[in-house]
NUTI-769838 format. One record per residue (C-alpha): residue number from 0; residue in one letter; x, y, z. Coordinates in Angstrom, 3 decimals, always signed. Layout:
BEGIN
PT   nr  rest      east     north        up
PT  NUM     A         X         Y         Z
...
% end
This chain:
BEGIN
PT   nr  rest      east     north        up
PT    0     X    +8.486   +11.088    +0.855
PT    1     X   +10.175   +14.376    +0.871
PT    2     X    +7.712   +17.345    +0.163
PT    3     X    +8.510   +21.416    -0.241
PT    4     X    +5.904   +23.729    +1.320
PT    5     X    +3.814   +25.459    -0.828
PT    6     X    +3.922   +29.003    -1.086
PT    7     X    +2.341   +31.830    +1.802
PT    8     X    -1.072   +32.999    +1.073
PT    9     X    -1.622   +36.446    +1.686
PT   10     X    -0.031   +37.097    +5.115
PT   11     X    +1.799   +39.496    +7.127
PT   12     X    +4.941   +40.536    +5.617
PT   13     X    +7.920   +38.784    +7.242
PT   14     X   +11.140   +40.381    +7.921
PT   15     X   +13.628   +37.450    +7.407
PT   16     X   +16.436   +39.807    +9.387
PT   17     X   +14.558   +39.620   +12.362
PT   18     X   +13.755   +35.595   +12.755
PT   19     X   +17.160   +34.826   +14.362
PT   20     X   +16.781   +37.204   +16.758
PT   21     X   +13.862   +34.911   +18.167
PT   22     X   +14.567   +32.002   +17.163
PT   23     X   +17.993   +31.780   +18.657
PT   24     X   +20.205   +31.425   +15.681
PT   25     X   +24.026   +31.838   +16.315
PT   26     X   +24.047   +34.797   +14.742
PT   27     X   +26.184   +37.895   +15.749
PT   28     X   +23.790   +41.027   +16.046
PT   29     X   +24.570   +44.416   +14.733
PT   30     X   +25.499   +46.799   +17.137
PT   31     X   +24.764   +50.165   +16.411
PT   32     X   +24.343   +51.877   +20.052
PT   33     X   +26.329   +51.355   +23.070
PT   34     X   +23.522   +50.116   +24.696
PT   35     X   +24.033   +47.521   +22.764
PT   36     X   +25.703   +44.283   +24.224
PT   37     X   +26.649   +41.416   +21.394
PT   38     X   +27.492   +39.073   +24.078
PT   39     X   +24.367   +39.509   +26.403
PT   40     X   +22.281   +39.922   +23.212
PT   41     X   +23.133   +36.358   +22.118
PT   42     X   +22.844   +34.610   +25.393
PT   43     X   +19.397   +35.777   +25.824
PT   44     X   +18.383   +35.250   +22.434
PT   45     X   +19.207   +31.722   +23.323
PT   46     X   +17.587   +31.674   +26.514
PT   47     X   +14.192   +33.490   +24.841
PT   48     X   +12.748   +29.810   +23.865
PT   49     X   +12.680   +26.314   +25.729
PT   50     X   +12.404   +23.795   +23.658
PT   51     X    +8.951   +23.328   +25.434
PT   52     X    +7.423   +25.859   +23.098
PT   53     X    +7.811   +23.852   +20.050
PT   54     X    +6.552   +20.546   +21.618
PT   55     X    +3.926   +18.844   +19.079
PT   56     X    +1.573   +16.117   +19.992
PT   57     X    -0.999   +13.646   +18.508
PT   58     X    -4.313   +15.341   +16.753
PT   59     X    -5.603   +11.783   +15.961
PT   60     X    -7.491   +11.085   +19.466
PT   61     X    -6.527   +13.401   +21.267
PT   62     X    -8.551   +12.836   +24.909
PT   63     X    -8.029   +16.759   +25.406
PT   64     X   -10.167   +17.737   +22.160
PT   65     X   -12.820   +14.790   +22.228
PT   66     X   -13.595   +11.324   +24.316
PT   67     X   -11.966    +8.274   +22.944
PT   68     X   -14.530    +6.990   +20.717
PT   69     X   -16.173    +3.454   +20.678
PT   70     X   -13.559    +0.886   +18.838
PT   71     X   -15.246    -2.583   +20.094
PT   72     X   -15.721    -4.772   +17.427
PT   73     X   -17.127    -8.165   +17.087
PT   74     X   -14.785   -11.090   +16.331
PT   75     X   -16.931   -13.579   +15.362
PT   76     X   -18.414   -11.618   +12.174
PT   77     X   -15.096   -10.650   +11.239
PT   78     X   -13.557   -12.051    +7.508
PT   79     X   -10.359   -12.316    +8.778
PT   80     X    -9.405   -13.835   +12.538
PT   81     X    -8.833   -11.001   +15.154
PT   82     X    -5.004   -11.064   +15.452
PT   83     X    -3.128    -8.540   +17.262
PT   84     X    -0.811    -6.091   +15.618
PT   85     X    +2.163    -8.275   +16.455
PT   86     X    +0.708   -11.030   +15.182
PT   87     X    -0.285    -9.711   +11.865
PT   88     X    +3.157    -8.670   +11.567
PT   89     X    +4.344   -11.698   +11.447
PT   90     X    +2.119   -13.992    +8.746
PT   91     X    +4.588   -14.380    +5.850
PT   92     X    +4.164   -12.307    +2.725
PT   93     X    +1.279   -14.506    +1.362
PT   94     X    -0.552   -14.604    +4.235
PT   95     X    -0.110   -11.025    +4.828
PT   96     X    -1.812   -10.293    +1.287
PT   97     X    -4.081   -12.281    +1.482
PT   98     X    -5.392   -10.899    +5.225
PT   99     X    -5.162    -7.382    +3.674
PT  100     X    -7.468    -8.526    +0.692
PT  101     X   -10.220    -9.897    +2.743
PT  102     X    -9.761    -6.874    +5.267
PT  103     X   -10.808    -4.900    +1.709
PT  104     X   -13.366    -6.601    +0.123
PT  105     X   -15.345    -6.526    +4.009
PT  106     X   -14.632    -2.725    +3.707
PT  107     X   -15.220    -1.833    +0.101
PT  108     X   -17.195    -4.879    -1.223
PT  109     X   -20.738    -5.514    -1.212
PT  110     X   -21.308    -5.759    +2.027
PT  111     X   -23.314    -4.530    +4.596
PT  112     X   -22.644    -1.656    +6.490
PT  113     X   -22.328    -2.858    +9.745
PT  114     X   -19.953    -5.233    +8.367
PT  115     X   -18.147    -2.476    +6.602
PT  116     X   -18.331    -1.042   +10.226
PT  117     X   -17.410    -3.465   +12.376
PT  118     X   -13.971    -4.500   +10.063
PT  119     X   -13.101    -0.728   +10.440
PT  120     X   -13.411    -0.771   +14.057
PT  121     X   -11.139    -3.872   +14.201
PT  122     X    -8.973    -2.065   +12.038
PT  123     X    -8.523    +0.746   +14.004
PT  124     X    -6.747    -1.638   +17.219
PT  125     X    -4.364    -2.729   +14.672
PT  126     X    -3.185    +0.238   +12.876
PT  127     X    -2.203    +1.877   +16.238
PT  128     X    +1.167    -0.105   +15.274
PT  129     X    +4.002    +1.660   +13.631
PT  130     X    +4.684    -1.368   +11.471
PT  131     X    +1.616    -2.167   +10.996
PT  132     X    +0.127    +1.258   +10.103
PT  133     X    +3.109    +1.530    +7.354
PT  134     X    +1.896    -2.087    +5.695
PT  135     X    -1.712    -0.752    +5.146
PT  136     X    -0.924    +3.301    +4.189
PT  137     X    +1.363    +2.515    +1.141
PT  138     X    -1.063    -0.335    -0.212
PT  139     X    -3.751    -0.407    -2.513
PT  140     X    -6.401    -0.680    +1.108
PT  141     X    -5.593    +3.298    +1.863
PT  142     X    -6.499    +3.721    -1.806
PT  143     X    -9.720    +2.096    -1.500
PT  144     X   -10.297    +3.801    +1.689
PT  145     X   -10.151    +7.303    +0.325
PT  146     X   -12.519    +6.101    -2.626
PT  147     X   -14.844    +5.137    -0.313
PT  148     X   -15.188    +8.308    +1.509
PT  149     X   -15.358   +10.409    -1.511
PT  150     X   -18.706    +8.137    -2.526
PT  151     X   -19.893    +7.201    +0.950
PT  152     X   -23.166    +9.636    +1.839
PT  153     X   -23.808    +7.632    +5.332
PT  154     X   -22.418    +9.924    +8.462
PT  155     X   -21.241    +6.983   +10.220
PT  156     X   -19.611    +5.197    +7.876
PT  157     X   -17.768    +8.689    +7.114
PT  158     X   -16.794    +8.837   +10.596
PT  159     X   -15.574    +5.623   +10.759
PT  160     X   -13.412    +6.139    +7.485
PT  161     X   -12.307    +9.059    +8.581
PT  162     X   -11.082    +7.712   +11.925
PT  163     X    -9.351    +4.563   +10.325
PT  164     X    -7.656    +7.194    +7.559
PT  165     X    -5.960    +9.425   +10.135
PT  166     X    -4.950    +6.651   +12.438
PT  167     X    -2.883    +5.405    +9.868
PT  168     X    -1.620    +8.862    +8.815
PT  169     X    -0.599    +9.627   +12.307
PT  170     X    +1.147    +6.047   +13.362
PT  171     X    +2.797    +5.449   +10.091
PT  172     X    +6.882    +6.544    +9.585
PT  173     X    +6.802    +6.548    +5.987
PT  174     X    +3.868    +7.414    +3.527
PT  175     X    +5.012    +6.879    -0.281
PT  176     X    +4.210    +9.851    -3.029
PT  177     X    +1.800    +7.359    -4.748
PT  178     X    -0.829    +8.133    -1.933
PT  179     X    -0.955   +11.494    -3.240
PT  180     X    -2.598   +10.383    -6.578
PT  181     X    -5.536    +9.519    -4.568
PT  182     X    -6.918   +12.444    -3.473
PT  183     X    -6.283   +11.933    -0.052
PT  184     X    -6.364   +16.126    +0.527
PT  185     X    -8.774   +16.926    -1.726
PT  186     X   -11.146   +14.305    -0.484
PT  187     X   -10.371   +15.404    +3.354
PT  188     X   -11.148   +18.836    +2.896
PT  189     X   -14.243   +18.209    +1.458
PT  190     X   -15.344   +16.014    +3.965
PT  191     X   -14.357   +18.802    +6.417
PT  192     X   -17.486   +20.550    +5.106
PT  193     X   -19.282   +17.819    +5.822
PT  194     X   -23.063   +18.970    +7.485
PT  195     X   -22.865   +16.197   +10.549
PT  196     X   -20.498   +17.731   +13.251
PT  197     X   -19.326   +13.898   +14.100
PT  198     X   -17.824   +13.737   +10.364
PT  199     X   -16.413   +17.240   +10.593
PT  200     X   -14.541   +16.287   +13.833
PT  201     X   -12.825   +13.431   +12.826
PT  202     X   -11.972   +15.267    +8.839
PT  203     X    -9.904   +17.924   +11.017
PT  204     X    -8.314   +15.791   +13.232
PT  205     X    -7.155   +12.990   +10.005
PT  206     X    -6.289   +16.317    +7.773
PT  207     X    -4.522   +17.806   +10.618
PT  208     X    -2.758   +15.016   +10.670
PT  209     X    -1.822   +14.674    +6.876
PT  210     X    -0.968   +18.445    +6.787
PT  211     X    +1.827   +17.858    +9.614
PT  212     X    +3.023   +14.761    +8.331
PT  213     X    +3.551   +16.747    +5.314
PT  214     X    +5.366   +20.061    +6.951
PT  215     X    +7.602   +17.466    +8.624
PT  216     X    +8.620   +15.836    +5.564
PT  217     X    +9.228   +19.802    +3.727
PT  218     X   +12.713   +19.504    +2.263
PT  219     X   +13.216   +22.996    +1.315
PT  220     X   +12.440   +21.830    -2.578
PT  221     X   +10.159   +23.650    -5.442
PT  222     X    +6.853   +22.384    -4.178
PT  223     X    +5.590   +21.864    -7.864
PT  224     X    +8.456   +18.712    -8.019
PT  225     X    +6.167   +16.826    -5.793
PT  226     X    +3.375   +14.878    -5.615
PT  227     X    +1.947   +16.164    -2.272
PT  228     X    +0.181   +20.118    -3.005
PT  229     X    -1.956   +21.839    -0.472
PT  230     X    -4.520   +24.399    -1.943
PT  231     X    -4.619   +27.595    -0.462
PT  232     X    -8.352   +26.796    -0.467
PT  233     X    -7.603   +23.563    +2.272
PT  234     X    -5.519   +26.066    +4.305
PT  235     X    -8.093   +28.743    +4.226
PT  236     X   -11.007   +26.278    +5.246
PT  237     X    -8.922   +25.188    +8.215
PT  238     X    -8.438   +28.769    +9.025
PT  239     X   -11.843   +29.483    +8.997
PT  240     X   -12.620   +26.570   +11.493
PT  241     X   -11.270   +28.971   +13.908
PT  242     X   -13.993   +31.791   +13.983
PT  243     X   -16.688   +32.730   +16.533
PT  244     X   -19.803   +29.608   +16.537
PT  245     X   -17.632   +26.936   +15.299
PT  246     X   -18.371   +23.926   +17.296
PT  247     X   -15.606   +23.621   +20.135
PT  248     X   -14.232   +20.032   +19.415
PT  249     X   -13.632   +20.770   +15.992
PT  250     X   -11.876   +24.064   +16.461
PT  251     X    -9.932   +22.075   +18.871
PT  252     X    -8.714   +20.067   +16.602
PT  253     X    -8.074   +22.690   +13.942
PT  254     X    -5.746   +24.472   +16.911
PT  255     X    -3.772   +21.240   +17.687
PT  256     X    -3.147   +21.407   +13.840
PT  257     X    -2.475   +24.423   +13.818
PT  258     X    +0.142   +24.501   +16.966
PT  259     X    +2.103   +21.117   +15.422
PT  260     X    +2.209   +22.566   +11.754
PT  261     X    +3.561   +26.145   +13.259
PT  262     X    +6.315   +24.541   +15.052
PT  263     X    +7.867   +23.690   +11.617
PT  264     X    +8.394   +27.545   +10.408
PT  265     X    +9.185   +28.496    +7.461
PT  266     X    +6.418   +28.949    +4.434
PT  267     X    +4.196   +26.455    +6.765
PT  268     X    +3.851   +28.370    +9.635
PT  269     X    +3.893   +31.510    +7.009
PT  270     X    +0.397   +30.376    +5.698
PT  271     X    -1.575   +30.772    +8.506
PT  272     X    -0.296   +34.002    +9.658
PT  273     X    -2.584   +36.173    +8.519
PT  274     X    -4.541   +38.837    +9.949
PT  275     X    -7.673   +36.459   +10.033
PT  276     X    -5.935   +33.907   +12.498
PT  277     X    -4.229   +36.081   +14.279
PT  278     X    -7.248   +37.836   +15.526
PT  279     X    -9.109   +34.757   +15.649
PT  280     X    -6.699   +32.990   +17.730
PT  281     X    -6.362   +36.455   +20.145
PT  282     X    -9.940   +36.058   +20.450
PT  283     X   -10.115   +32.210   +21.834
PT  284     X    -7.372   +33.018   +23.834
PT  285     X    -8.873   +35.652   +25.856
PT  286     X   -12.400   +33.913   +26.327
PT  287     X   -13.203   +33.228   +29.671
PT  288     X   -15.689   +30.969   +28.278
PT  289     X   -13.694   +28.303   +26.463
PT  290     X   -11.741   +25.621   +27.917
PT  291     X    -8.372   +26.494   +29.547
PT  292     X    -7.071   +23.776   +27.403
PT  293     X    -8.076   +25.273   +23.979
PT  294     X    -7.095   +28.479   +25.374
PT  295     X    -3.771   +27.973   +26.165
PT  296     X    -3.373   +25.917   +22.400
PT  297     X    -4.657   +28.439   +20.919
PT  298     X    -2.525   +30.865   +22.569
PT  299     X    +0.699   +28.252   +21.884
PT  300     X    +0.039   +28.914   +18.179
PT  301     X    -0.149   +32.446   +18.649
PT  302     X    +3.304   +32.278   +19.923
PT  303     X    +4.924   +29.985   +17.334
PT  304     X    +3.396   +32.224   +14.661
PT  305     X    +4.395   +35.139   +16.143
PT  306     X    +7.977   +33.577   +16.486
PT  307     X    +8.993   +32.574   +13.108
PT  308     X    +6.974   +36.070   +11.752
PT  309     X    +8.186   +39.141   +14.479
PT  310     X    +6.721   +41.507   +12.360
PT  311     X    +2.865   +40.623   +13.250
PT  312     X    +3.452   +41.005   +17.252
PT  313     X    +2.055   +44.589   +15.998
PT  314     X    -0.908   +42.510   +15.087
PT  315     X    -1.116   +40.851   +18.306
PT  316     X    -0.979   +43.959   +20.340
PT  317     X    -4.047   +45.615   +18.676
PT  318     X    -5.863   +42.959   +20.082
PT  319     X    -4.343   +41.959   +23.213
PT  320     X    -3.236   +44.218   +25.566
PT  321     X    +0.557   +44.869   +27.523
PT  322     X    -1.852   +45.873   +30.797
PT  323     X    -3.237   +41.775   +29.336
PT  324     X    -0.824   +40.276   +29.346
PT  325     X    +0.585   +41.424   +32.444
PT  326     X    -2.409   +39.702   +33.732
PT  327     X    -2.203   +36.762   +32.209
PT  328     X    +1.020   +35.923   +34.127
PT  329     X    -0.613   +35.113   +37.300
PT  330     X    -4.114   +33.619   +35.881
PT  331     X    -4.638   +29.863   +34.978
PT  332     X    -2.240   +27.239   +34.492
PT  333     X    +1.097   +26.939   +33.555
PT  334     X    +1.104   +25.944   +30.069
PT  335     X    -1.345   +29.503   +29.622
PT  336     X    +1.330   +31.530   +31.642
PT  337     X    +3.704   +30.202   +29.509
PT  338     X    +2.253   +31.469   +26.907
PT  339     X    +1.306   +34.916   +28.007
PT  340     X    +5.113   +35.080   +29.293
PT  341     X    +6.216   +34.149   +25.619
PT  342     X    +4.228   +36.973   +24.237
PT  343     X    +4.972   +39.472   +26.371
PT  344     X    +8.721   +38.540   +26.154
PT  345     X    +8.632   +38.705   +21.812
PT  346     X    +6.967   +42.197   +22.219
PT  347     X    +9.432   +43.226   +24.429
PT  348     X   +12.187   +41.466   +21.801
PT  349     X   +10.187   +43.664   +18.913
PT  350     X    +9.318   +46.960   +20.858
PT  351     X   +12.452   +48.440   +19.076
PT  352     X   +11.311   +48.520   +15.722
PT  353     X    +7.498   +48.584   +16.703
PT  354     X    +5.110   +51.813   +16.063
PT  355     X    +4.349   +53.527   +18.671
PT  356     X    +6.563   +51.858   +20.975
PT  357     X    +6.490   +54.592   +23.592
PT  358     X    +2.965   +54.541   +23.551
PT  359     X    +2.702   +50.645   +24.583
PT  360     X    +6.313   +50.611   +26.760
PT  361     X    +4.258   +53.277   +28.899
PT  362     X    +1.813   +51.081   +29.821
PT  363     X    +4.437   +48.701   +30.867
PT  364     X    +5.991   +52.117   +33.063
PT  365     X    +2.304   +52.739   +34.748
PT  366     X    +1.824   +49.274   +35.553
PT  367     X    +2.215   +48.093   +39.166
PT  368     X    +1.139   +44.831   +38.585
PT  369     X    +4.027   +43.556   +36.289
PT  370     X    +6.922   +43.223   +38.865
PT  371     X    +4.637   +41.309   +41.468
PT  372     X    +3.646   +39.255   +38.738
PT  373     X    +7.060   +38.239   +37.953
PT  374     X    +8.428   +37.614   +41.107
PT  375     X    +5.936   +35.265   +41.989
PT  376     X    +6.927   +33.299   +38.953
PT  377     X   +10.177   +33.397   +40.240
PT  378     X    +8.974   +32.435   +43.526
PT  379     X    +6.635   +29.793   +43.031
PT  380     X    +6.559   +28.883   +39.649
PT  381     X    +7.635   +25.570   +37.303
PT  382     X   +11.378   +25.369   +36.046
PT  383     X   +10.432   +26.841   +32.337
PT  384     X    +8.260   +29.750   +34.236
PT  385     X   +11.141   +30.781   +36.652
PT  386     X   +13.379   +30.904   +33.353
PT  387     X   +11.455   +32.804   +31.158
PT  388     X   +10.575   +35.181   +34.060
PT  389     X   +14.738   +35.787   +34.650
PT  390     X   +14.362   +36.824   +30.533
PT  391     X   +12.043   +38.763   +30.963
PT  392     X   +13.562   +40.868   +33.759
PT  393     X   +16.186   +41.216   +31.815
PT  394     X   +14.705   +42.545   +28.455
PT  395     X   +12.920   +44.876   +30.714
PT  396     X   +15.920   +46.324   +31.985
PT  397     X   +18.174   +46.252   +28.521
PT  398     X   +14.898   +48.604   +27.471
PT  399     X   +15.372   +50.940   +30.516
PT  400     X   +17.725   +50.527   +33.417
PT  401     X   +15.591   +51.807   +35.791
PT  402     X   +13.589   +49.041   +35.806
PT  403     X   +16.306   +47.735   +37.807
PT  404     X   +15.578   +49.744   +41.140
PT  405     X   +12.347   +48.080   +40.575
PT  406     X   +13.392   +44.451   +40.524
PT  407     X   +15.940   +45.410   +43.068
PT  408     X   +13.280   +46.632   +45.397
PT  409     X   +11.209   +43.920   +44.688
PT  410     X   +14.375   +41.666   +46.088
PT  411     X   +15.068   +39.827   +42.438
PT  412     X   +19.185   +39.622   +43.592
PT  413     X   +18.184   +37.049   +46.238
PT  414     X   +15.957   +35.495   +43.489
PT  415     X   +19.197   +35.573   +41.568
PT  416     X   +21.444   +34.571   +44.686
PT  417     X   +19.018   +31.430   +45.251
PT  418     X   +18.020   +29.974   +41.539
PT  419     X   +22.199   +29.977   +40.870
PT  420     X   +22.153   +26.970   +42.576
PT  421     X   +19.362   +25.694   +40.445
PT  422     X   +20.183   +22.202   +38.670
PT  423     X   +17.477   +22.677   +35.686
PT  424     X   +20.051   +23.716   +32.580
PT  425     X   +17.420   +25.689   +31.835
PT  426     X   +17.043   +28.322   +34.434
PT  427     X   +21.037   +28.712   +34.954
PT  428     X   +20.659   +29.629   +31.434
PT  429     X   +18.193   +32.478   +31.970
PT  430     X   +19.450   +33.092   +34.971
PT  431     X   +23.112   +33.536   +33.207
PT  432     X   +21.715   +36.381   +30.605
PT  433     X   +19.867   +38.647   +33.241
PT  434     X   +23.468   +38.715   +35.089
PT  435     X   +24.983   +39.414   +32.095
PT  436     X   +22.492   +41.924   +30.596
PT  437     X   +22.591   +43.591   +34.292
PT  438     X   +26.769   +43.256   +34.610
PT  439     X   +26.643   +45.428   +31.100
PT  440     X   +24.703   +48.122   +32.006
PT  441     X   +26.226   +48.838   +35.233
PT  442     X   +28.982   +51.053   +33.939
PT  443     X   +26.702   +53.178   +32.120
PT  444     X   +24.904   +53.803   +35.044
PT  445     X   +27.900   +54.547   +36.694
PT  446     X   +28.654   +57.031   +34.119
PT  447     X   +25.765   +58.461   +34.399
PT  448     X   +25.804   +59.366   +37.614
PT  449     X   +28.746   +61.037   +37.273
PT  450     X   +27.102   +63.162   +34.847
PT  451     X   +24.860   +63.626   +37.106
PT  452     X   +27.249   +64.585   +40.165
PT  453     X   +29.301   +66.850   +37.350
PT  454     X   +26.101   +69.036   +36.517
PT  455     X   +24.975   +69.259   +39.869
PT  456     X   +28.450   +70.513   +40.983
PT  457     X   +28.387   +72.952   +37.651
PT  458     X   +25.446   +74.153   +38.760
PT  459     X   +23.717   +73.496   +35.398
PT  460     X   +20.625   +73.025   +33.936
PT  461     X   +20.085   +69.152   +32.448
PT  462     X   +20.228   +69.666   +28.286
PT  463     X   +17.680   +69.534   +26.041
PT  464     X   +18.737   +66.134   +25.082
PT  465     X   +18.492   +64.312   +28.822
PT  466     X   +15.018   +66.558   +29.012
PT  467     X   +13.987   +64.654   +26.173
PT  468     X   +14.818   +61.613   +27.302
PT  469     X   +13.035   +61.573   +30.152
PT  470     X    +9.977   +62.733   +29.236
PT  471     X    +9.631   +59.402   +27.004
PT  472     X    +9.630   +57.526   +30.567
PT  473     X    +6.620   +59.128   +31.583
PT  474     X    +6.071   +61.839   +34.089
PT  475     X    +6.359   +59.916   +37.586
PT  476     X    +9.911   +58.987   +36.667
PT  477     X   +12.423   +60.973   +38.604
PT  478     X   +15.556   +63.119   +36.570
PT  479     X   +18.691   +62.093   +36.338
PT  480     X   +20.299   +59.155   +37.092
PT  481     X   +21.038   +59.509   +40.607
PT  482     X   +17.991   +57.174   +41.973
PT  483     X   +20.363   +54.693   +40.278
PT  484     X   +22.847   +54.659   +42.913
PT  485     X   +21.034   +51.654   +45.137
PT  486     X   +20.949   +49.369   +42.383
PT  487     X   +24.787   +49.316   +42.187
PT  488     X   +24.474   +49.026   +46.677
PT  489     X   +22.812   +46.172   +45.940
PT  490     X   +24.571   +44.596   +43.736
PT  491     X   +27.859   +44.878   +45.124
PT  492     X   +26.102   +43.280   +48.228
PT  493     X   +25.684   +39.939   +46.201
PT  494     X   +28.789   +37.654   +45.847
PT  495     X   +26.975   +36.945   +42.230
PT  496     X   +26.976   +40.016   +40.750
PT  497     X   +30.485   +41.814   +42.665
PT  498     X   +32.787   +38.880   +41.354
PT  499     X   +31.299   +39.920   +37.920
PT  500     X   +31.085   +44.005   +37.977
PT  501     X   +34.184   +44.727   +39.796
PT  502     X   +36.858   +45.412   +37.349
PT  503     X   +39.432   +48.674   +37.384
PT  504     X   +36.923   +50.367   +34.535
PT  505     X   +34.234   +50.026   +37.965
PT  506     X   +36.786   +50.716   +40.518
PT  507     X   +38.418   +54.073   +38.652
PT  508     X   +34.410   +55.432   +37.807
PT  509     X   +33.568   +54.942   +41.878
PT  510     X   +36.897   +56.790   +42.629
PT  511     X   +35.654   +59.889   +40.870
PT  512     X   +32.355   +60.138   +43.119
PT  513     X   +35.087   +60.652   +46.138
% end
């Protein structure tokens, strides 16, 4: 089954030019200022993401959301004999039918329902197979199954359907088009306004489910070619799971949804980022109330929207703070670090065509807590932490350079000196682009201090333009460039960084000072 993603509701508009900036595309960037570095630029583009941060995992029974529900079943009332996954896999092709039939008429016959109930339940340990799973969703059982819930008015018997219905969706490889024809999403969504909370939990974990399977299959096609369509209407009632008083477990499950449809891009992760779920998922994120674990999955979707749409971080930061998410680096557990590390990292990526960028930037200037923060990442953090603090030193100091008498003070070249030797690919990465972002701006500085020495020697007044600039770095930043000087002492102390900065451009700019 190959299905195209169905068009963006009303979102935030995306700016397509930006995406491979976060995303890590091998694409060269413009460079329009010398400040600019193409090869640094690229290397920490590439270093921005771990792979980590697009990690999906199951919906269907997920023990993080909800507690592994009650599949025991009795064998003796059963139509069929209680044969394990590999051994209905192998009764021949008669046999096989003729199991499936009998497995059908208990389900959908006239029956009672706690025979209906108990085949289900058997059903369920059986379906857990791959193989298995594919043999019942692209037969005429799944059709009967989604018949049933549409008619069904009895809450367990909906859960139970429900359950069996995204087990299947979530084990099986390969779900044919003819599914589609019946109903399977129209009948989901309306059980996922289902009164009983039970039904309404297990509708959003088996649509969750169908919607992914779906993204995953999204072959870049007109989405009015194929079978499979999801209404804007089924997006915006999963949307709305996520606002204040919706019962935990089911928002849960609308998150984890959420998070694994995201991680595909594109027009799918386009369609829930809208100013509704943005704020909504802010929200979640920041309540001390709510579960670290649907915290941090709620934040994990904030990032991956945020990623594939670098225009809404605008969004973000009207509702969560830089002075936040500085915070947020040292609170909870990794996985929530990770994610407040992420977001402060894409603002930082987007602060250059954001409003009011001074305005937020200075915050990041008057905090003292931000450094601290990131050096004990570096210090005592995971692998993916220690790596994604290195990036975000170092889009700190291609914003300003002297943010790197800061780190410097705050002994980040022994940091540097020590994590070199790191064996995680991951953190010689990172570790990699804040050399090289730090290697490029060293001659400027250098420059600039010469500039600096010049004037001074002239006698003359700094210009309009320096005046300027330095009154965008806020007032307790000193003039000039000459409180500069100690960065490049101690750098040329570390073996790292002097094999890489000393070149006859250095040398020739450091005779000059003489």
């Amino acid at each position: 089954m190959e299905v195209a993603a169905t068009p963006p509701g009303a979102g935030i508009p995306r700016k397509a030019q930006r995406i491979a900036a976060l995303t890590g595309e091998k694409k060269k960037p413009a460079v329009s200022k010398a400040e600019d570095h193409p090869k640094a630029s690229i290397t920490l583009s590439q270093a921005l993401w771990h792979p980590s941060d697009l990690a999906v995992r199951p919906i269907m029974q997920n023990r993080k959301a909800d507690q592994a529900a009650d599949v025991r079943f009795d064998g003796k009332t059963l139509p069929v004999d209680s044969l394990s996954s590999s051994e209905f896999l192998k009764l021949q092709p008669d046999e096989l039918e003729a199991f499936v039939t009998r497995i059908m008429n208990s389900i959908c016959g006239n029956t009672s329902v706690n025979e209906k109930m108990n085949t289900l339940k058997y059903l369920e340990t059986i379906c857990v197979s791959m193989d298995a799973a594919n043999v019942f969703i692209n037969g005429v059982l799944m059709h009967s199954l989604v018949k049933l819930l549409r008619t069904t008015k009895l809450p367990a018997l909906r859960v139970q359907l429900t359950s069996v219905i995204g087990l299947l969706v979530r084990h099986a490889t390969l779900i044919e088009d003819d599914l589609a024809s019946s109903g399977i999403i129209a009948v989901l969504t309306e059980t996922l306004r289902d009164k009983q909370e039970k039904v309404r939990r297990c509708a959003m974990a088996s649509l969750g489910e169908l919607l992914f399977y779906i993204a995953t299959q999204n072959g870049g096609f007109d989405f009015l070619l194929f079978s499979y369509q999801v209404p804007s209407t089924t997006i915006a009632l999963v949307a709305s799971i996520l606002r204040k008083g919706e019962d935990d477990v089911t928002q849960h499950y609308a998150l984890k949804a959420i998070e694994n449809i995201s991680s595909q891009g594109g027009e799918w992760a386009a369609r829930f980022t809208t100013h509704d779920v943005l704020g909504n998922l802010c929200y979640i994120m920041k309540t001390s109330s709510k579960q670290e674990v649907v915290r941090s999955t709620a934040g994990s979707c904030l990032v991956r929207l945020v990623r594939f749409s670098p225009s809404s971080v605008a969004v973000v930061l009207e509702k969560v703070t830089f002075k936040e998410l500085i915070a947020g680096l040292c609170k909870g557990g990794a996985k929530l670090q990770q994610v407040y590390i992420n977001l402060l990292n894409i603002a930082l990526v987007g602060s250059s065509v954001m409003n009011n960028a001074s305005r937020h930037l200075q915050v990041l200037f008057d905090e003292k807590a931000l450094i601290p923060n990131i050096m004990a990442i570096l210090e005592q953090g995971p692998e993916v932490l220690r790596g994604k603090a290195f990036v975000c030193a170092a889009l700190l100091c291609k914003i300003n350079r002297r943010w790197m008498l800061s780190f410097c003070n705050a002994k980040i070249v022994p940091a540097v000196e020590r994590l070199t030797k790191e064996k995680d690919a991951y953190v010689q990465q990172c570790v990699d682009a804040l050399i090289q972002i730090v290697v490029s701006l060293v001659p400027g500085i250098l420059d600039s201090i010469g500039a600096d020495f010049q004037q001074s020697a002239n006698s003359k007044r700094p210009s309009s333009a320096t005046t300027t600039q330095h009154a965008t770095l806020g007032r307790s930043q000193p003039r000039g460039s000459m409180p500069l000087f100690p960065v490049v002492l101690h750098l040329f102390r570390s073996m790292t960084f002097r094999d890489r900065i000393v070149n006859s451009q250095v040398l020739q700019q450091l005779a000059t000072f003489l």
